[in-house]
C-alpha positions as a LaTeX table, in Angstrom:
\begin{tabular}{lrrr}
\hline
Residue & $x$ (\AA) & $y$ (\AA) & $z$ (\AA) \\
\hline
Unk1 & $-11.55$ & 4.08 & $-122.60$ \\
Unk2 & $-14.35$ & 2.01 & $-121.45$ \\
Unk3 & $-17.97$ & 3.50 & $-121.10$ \\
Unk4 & $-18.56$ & 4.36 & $-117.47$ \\
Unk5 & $-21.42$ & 2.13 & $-115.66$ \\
Unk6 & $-23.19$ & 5.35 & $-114.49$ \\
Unk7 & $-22.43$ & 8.72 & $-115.48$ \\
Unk8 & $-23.82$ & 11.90 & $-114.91$ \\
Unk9 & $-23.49$ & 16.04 & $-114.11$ \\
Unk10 & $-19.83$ & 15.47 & $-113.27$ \\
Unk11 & $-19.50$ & 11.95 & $-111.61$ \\
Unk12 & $-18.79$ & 9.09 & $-113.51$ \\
Unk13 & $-18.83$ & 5.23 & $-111.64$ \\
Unk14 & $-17.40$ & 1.93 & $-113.14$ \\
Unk15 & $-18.37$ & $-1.23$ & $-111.61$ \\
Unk16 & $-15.71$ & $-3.67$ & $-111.73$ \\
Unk17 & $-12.07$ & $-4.49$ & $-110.36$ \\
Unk18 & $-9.97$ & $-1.22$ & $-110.24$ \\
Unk19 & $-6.99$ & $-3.08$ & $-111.21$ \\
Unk20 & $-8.68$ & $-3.72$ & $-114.50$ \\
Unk21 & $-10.59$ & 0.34 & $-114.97$ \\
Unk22 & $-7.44$ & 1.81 & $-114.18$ \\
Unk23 & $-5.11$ & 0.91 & $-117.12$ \\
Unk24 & $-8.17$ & 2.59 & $-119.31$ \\
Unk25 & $-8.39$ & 5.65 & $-117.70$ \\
Unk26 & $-5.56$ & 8.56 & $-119.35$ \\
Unk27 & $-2.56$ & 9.82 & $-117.54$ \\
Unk28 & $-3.24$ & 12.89 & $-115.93$ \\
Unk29 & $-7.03$ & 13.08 & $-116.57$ \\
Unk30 & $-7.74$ & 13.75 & $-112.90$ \\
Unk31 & $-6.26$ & 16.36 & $-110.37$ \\
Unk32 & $-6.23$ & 14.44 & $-107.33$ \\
Unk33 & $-6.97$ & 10.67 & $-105.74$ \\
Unk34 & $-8.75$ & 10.27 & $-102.40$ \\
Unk35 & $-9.46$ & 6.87 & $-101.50$ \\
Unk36 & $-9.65$ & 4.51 & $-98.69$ \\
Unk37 & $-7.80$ & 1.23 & $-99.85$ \\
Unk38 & $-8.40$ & $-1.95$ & $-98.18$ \\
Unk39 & $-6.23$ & $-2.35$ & $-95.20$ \\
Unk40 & $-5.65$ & $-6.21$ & $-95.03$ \\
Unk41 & $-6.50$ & $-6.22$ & $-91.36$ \\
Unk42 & $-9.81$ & $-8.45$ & $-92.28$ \\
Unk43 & $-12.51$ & $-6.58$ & $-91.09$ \\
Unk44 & $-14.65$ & $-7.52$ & $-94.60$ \\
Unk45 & $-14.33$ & $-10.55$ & $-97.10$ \\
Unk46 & $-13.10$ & $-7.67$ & $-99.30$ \\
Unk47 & $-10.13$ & $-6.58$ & $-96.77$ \\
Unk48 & $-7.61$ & $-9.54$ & $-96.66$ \\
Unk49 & $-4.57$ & $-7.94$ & $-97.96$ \\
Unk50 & $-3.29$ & $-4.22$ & $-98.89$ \\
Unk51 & $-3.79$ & $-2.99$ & $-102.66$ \\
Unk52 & $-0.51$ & $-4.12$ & $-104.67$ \\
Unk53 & 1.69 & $-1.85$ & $-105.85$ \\
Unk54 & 0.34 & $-1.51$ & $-109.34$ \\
Unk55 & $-2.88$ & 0.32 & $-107.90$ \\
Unk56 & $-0.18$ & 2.98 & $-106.74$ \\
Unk57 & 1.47 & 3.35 & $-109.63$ \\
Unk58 & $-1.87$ & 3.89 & $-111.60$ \\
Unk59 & $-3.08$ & 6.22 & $-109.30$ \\
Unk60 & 0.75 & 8.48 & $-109.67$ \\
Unk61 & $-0.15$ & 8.25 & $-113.71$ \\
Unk62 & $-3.47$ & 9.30 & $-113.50$ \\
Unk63 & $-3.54$ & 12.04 & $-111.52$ \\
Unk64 & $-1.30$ & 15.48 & $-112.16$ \\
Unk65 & $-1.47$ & 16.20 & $-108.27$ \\
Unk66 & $-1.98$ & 14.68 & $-105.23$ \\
Unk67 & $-2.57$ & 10.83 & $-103.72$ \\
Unk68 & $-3.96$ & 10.48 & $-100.77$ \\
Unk69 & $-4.47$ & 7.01 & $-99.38$ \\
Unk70 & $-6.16$ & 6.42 & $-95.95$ \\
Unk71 & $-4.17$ & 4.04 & $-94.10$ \\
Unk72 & $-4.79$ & 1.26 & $-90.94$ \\
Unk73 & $-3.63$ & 2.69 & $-87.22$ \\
Unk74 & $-1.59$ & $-0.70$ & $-86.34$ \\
Unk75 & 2.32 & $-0.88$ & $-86.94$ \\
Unk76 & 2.06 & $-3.40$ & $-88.89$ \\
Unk77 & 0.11 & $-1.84$ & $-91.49$ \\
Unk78 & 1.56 & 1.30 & $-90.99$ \\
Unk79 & 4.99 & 0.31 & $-91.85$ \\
Unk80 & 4.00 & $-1.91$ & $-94.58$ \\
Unk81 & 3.62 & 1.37 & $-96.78$ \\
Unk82 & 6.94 & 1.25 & $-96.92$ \\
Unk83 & 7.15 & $-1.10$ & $-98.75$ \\
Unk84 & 5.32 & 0.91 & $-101.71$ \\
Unk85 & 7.80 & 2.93 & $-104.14$ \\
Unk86 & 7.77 & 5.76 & $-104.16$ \\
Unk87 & 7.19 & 5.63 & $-100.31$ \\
Unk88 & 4.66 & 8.43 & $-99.28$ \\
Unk89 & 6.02 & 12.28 & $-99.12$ \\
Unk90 & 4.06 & 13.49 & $-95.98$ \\
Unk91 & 1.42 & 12.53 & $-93.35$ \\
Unk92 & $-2.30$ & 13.59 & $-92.66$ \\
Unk93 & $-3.91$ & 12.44 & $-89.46$ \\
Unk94 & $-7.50$ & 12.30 & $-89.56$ \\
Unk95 & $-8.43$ & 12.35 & $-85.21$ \\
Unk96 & $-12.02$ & 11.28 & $-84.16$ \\
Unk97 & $-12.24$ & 13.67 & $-80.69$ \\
Unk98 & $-15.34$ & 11.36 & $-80.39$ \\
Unk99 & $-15.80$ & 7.62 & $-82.50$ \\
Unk100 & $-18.29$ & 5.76 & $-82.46$ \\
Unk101 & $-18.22$ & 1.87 & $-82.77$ \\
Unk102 & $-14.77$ & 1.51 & $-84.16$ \\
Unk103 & $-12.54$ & 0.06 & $-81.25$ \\
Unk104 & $-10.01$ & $-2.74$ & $-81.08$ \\
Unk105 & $-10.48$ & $-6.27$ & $-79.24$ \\
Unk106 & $-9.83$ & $-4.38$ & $-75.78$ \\
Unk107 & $-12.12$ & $-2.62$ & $-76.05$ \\
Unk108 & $-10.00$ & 0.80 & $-76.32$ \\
Unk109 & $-11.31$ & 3.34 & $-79.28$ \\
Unk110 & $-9.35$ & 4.49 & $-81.84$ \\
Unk111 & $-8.74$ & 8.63 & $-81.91$ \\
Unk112 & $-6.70$ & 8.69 & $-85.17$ \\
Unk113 & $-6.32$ & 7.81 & $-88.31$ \\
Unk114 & $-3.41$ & 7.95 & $-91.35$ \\
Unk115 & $-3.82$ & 9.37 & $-94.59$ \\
Unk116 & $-0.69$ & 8.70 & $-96.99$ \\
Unk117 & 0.25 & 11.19 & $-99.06$ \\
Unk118 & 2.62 & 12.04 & $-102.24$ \\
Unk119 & 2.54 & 14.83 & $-104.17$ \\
Unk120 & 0.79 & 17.54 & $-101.66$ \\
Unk121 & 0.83 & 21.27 & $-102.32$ \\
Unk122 & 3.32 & 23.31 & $-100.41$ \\
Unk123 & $-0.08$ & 25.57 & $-99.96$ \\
Unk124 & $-3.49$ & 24.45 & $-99.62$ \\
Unk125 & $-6.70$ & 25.35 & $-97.80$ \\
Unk126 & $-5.71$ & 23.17 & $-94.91$ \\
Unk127 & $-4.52$ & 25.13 & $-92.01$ \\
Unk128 & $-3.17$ & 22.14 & $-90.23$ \\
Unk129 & $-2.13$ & 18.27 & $-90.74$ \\
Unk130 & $-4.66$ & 17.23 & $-88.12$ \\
Unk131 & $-8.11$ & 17.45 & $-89.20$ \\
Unk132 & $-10.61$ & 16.33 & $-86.23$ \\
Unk133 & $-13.72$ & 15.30 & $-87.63$ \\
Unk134 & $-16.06$ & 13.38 & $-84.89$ \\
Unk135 & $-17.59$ & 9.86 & $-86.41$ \\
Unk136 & $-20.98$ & 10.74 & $-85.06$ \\
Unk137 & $-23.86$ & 11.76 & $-87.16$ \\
Unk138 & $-22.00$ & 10.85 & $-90.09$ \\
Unk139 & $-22.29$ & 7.41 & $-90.90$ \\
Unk140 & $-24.72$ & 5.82 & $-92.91$ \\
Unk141 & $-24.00$ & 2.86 & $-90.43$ \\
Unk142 & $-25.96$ & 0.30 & $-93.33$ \\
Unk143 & $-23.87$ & 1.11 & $-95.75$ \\
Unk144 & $-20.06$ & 0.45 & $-95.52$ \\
Unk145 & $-18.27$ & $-0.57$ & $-91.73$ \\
Unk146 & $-15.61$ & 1.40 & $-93.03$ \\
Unk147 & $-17.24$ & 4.64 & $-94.40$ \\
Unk148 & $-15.42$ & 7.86 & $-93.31$ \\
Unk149 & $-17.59$ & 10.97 & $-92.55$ \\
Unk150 & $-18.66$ & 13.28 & $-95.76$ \\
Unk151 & $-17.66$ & 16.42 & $-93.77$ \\
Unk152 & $-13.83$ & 14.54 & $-93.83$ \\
Unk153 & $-14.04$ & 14.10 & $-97.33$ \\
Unk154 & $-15.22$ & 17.73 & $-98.26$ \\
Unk155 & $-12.01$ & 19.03 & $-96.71$ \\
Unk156 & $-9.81$ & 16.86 & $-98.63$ \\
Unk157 & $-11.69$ & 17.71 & $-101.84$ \\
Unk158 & $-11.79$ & 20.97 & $-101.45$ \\
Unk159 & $-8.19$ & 21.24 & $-100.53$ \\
Unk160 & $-6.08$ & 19.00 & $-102.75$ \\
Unk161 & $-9.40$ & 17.71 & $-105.22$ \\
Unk162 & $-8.82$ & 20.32 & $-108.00$ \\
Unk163 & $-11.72$ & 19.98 & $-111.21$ \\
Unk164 & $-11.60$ & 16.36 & $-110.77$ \\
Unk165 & $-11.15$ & 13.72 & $-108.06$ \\
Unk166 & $-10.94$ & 9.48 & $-108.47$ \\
Unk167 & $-11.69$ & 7.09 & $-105.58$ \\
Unk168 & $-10.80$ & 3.47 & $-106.98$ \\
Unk169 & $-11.77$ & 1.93 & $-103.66$ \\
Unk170 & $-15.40$ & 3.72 & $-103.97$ \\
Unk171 & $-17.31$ & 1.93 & $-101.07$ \\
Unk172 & $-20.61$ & 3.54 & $-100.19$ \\
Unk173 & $-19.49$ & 6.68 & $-102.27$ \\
Unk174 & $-18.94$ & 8.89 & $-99.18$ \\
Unk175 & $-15.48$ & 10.38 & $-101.74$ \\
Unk176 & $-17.98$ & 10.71 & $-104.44$ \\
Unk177 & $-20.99$ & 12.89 & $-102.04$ \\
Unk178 & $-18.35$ & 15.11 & $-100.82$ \\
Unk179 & $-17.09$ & 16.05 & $-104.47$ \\
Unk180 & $-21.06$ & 16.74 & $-105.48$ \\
Unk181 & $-21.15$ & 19.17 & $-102.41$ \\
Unk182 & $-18.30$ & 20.60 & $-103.17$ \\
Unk183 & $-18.44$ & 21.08 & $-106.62$ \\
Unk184 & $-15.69$ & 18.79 & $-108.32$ \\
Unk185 & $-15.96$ & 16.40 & $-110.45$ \\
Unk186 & $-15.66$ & 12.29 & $-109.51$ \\
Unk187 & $-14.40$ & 9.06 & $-111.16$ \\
Unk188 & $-15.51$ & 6.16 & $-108.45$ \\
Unk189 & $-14.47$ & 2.38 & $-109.04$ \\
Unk190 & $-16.19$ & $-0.09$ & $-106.93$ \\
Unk191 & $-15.84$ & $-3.83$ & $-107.27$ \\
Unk192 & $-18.78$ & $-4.72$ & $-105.05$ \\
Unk193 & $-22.26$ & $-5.35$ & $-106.91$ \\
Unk194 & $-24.08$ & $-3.91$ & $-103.10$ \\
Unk195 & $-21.44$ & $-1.36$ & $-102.51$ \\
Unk196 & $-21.75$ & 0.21 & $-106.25$ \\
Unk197 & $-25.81$ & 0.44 & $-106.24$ \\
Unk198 & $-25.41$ & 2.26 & $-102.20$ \\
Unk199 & $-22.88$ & 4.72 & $-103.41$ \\
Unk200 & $-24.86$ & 5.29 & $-106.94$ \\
Unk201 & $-27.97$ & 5.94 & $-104.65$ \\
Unk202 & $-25.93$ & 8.25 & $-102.21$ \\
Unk203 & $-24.74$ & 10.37 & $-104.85$ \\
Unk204 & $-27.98$ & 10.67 & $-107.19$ \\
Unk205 & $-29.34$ & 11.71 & $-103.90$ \\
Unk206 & $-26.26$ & 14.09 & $-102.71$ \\
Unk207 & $-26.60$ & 15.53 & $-106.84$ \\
Unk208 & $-31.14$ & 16.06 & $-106.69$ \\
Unk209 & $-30.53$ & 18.01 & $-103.76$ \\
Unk210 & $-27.66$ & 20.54 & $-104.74$ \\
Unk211 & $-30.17$ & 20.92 & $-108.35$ \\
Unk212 & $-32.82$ & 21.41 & $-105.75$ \\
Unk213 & $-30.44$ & 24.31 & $-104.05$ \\
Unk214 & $-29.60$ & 26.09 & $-107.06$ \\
\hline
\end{tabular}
């Protein structure tokens, strides 16, 4: 297994292309994956096409429970999941009752997003498949134009994370402050040089101030 790039009370990042850390990392070694995948809708340099099926299947043999992959609201990226095997189980919507500065070329803002899911509990801490989170007051807007609020993130953790969570896609870390909060443990893979030192930064911070709580 290759020596993680940062590692620390819990959390453990690799800097580098996911499709390479994966293959490393043993089947089963993680409860859970929460991550937010590339959509190919081009919105970065890093977002010109959907992860390939490989990143699935790594994610399926690494974790003993549940994958949860947010998703892009247009068809077309919507029904190219199915062209991933197996094709996801069930459907989380995350809805924004208020967003801030995502919208499409009309100018009309999106209220939902997908999250693709296989392997979910029949029972979880989730009292509903709709979980409205407002974008407001929690985006570290310098960080990632994609980052998804922490509160967001601490329900999925808490609910479907188990001891340990992975985010390959690791962005700004937003996955990786939500499993510090929350008490789980975190395997982050980010590709991006910028992205890897904001979301080591974010989560030394997130981990000094739960020591600081204790």
């Amino acid at each position: 297994m290759r020596k993680a790039d940062y590692e620390c009370g819990g959390v453990k990042l690799y800097l580098g292309d996911c499709l390479e850390i994966l293959p490393t990392l043993e089947a089963g070694s993680v409860d859970a994956v929460i991550t937010d995948p590339p959509y190919g809708i081009n919105i970065a340099r890093w977002d010109s096409s959907m992860p390939p099926q490989q990143v699935l299947d790594e994610c399926l043999r690494i974790a003993c429970g549940p994958v949860l992959w947010f998703g892009g609201r247009q068809p077309e990226e919507i029904f190219a999941f199915g062209d991933y095997r197996p094709q996801p189980e069930r459907l989380l919507i995350w809805y924004t009752p208020f967003s801030l500065g995502w919208t499409t070329t009309n100018g009309i803002f999106h209220k939902w997003h997908p999250i693709w899911c296989w392997r979910l509990p029949k029972k979880s801490t989730l009292k509903r498949d709709v979980l409205a989170v407002n974008t407001e007051g929690h985006h570290d807007w310098g960080s990632h134009p994609c980052a998804k609020p922490v509160d967001l993130m601490k329900q999925l953790a808490d609910a479907f994370g188990g001891s340990g969570t992975l985010d390959p896609f690791m962005g700004s870390g937003t996955t990786g402050v939500a499993c510090v909060r929350t008490g789980h443990e975190f395997i982050g893979i980010e590709i991006s040089e910028e992205y890897f030192a904001i979301a080591k930064r974010r989560i030394e911070t997130a981990q000094a101030q739960l020591t600081l709580a204790l």
